[in-house]
Wavefront OBJ file of the C-alpha trace (Angstrom):
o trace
v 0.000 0.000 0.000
v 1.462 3.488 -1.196
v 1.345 6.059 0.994
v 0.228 9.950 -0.019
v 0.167 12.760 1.721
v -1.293 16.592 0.617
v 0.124 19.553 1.469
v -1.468 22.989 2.074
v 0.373 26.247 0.372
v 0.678 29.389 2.561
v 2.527 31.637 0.827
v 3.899 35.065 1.701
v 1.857 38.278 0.840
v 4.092 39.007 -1.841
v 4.063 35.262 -3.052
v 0.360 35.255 -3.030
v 0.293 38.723 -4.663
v 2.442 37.003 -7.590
v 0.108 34.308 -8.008
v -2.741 35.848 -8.239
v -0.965 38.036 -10.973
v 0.192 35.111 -12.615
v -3.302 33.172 -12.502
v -5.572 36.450 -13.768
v -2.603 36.994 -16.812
v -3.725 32.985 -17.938
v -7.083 34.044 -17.455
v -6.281 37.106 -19.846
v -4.487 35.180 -22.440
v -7.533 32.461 -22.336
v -10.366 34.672 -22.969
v -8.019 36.637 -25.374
v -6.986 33.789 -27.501
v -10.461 32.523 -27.527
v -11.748 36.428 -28.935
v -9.147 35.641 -31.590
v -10.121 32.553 -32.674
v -14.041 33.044 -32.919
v -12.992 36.746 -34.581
v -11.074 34.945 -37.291
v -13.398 32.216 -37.773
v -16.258 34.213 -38.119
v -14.447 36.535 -40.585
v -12.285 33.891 -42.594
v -14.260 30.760 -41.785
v -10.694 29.353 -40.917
v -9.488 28.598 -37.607
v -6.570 30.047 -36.269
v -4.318 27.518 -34.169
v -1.935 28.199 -30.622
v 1.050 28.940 -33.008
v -0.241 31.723 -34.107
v -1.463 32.907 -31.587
v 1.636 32.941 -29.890
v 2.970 34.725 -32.643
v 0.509 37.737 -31.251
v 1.744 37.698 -27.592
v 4.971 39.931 -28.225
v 2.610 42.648 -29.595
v 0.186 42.083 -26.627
v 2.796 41.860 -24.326
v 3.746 45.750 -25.523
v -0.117 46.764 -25.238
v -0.018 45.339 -21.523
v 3.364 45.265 -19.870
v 2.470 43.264 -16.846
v 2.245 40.229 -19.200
v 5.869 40.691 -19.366
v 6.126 39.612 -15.737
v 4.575 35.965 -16.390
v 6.694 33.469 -18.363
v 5.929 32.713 -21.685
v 5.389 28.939 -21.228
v 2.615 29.751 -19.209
v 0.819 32.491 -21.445
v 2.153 30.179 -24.349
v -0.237 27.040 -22.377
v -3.071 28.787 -22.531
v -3.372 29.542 -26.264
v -2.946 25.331 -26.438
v -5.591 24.867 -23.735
v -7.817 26.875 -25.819
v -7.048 24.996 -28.911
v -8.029 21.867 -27.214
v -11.187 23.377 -25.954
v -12.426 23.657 -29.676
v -11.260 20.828 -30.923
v -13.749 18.910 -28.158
v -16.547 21.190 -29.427
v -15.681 20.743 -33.187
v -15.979 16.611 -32.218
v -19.243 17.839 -30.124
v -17.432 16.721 -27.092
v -18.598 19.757 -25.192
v -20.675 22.807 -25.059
v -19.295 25.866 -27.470
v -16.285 27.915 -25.443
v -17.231 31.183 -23.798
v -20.520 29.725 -22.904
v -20.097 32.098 -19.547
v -23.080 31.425 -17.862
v -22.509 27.555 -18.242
v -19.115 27.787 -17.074
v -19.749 29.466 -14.235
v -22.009 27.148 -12.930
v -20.035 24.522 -13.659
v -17.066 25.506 -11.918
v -19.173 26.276 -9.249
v -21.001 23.071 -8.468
v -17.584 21.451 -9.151
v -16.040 23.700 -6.241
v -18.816 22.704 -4.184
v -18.296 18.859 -5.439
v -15.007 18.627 -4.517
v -15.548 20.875 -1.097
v -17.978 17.780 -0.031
v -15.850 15.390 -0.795
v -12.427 17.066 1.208
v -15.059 17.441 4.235
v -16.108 13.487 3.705
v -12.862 12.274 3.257
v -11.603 14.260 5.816
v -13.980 13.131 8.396
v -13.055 9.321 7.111
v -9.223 9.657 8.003
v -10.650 10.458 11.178
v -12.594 8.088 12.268
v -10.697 5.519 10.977
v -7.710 6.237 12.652
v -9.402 6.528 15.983
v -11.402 3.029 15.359
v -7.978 1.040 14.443
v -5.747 3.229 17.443
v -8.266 2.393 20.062
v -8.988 -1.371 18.751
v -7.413 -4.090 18.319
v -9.666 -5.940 15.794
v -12.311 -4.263 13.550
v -15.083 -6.283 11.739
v -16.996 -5.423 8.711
v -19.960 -6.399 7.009
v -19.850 -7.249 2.865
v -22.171 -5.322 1.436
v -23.634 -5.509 -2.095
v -23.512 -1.546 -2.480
v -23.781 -2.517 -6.974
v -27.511 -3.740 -5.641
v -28.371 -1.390 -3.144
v -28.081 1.835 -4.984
v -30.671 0.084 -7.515
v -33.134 1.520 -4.862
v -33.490 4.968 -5.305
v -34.765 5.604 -2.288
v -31.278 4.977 -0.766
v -28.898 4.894 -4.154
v -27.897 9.052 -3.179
v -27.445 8.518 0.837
v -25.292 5.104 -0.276
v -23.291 7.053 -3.038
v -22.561 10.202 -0.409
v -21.521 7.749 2.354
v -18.314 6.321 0.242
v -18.520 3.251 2.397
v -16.476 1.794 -0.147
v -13.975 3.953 0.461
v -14.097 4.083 4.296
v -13.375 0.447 4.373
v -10.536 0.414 2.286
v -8.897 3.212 4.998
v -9.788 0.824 7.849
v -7.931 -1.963 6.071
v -5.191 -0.212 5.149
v -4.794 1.858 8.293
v -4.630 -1.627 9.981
v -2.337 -3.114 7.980
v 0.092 -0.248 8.980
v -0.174 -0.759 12.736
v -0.522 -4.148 12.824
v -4.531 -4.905 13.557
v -7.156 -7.204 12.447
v -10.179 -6.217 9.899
v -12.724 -9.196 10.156
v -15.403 -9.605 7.610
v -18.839 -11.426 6.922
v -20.200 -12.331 4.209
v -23.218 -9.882 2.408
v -25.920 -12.545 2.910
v -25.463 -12.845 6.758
v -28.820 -11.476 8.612
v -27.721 -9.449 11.054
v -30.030 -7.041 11.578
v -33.065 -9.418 11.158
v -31.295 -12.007 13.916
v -32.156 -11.592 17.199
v -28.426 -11.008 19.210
v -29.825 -13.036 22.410
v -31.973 -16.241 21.268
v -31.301 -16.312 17.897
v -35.039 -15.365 16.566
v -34.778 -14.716 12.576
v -37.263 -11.935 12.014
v -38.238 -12.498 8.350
v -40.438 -9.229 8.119
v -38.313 -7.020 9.269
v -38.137 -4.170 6.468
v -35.423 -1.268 6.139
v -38.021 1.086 7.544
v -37.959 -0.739 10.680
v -35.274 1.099 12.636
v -36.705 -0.838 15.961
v -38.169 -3.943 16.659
v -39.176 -6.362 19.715
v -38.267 -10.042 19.475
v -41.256 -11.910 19.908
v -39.391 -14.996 21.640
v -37.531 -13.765 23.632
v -39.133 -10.116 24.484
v -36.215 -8.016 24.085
v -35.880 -4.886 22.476
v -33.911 -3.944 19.574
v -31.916 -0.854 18.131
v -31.744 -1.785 14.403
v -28.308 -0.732 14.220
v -26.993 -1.885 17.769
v -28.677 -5.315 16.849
v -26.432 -6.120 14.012
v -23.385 -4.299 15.218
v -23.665 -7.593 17.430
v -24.433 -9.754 15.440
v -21.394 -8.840 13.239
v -19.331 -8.970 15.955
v -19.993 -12.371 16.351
v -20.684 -13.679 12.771
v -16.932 -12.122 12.259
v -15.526 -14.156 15.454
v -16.950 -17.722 14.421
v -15.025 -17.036 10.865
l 1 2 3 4 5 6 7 8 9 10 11 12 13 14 15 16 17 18 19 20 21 22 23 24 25 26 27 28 29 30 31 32 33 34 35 36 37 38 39 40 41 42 43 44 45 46 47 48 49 50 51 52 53 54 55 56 57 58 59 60 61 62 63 64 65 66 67 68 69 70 71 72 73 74 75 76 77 78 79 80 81 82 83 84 85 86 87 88 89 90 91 92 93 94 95 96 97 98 99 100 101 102 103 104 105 106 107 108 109 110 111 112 113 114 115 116 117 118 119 120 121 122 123 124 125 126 127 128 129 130 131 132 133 134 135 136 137 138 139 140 141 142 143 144 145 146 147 148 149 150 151 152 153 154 155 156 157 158 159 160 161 162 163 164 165 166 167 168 169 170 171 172 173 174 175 176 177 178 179 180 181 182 183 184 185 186 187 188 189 190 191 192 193 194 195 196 197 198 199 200 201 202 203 204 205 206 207 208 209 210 211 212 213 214 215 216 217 218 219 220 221 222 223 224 225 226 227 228 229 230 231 232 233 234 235 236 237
């Protein structure tokens, strides 16, 4: 198992000053190079390509002097970035460039995406790491996730959970400090077993969150129940 780790940048207030210059000049080129090329296709009906574009930056350069302050590879990156962007709309890979509204939203909701998905992965490393410090043995139930999200009722609050992924952080996790990750199989019934005689409650539906054993009278948290039962499904194994 490979390990990665992520950094965070904090740069100095000058450092951050150049960045920001560095990231709005791309931006500049971009929308530039794009003006060009739907200028010259609407008056020529040919398309003009990154190479000659760049042949355009020295004179731009003159018209705006802080562009002088950027290197060229990355000004030079942007006129081939924009290239590639209409060669996917040419193909009809994608929406037609410039589309500003569109864009917009799309960067947003992918901001917000990927914001969701730091927080959940976040909160994984967490818990993980506290489970495996504090135990000695972990066990897991086998679920059949490619079935359950068939039911839309649950398919969303199954994909947002990433169980998938939260097991694979246990196991791993484990593997580093030397614990044990049990597992059942998928077709155990541990919520519908009864953890103290052994009833099999055959009606029990996912909507049931609690339920009384009718031999044996005792009361059941759905969850708690096959927590259990997992525990010792994973021990007879």
């Amino acid at each position: 198992m490979l390990k990665a780790y992520k950094y965070r940048l904090k740069p100095a207030k000058k450092q951050e000053t150049l960045i920001n210059k560095h990231i709005g000049s791309c931006r500049l080129i971009y929308n530039w190079a794009l003006e060009q090329k739907i200028k010259t296709y609407e008056q020529t009906g040919k398309c003009i390509n990154h190479m000659e574009l760049d042949k355009l930056l020295p004179a731009l350069k003159t018209e705006k002097p802080f562009l002088k302050e950027i290197n060229s590879q990355s000004l030079q990156g942007m006129t081939k970035h924009v290239d590639a962007v209409f060669l996917d709309f040419s193909e009809r890979r994608t929406a037609f460039p410039g589309s500003n509204r569109r864009n917009k939203a799309r960067k947003l909701l992918s901001k917000i995406h990927e914001k969701i998905s730091n927080q959940r992965n976040n909160f994984q490393h967490q818990i993980s790491s506290k489970l495996i410090s504090e135990n000695q043995a972990i066990a897991l139930e086998t679920l059949n996730v490619k079935d359950m999200v068939k039911n839309h009722h649950l398919a969303q609050a199954i994909s947002d959970s990433a169980w998938s992924g939260f097991a694979t952080k246990l196991e791993y996790k484990a593997e580093w400090l030397g614990k044990t990750v049990l597992r059942i199989g998928q077709f155990e019934p541990s919520s519908k077993l009864c953890n103290v005689c052994g009833y099999h409650n055959s009606e029990l539906t996912l909507k049931d969150r609690v339920w009384i054993c009718p031999d044996c009278k005792t009361p059941h948290d759905r969850d708690i129940n096959a927590a259990i039962n997992i525990k010792k499904f994973s021990l007879l194994e």
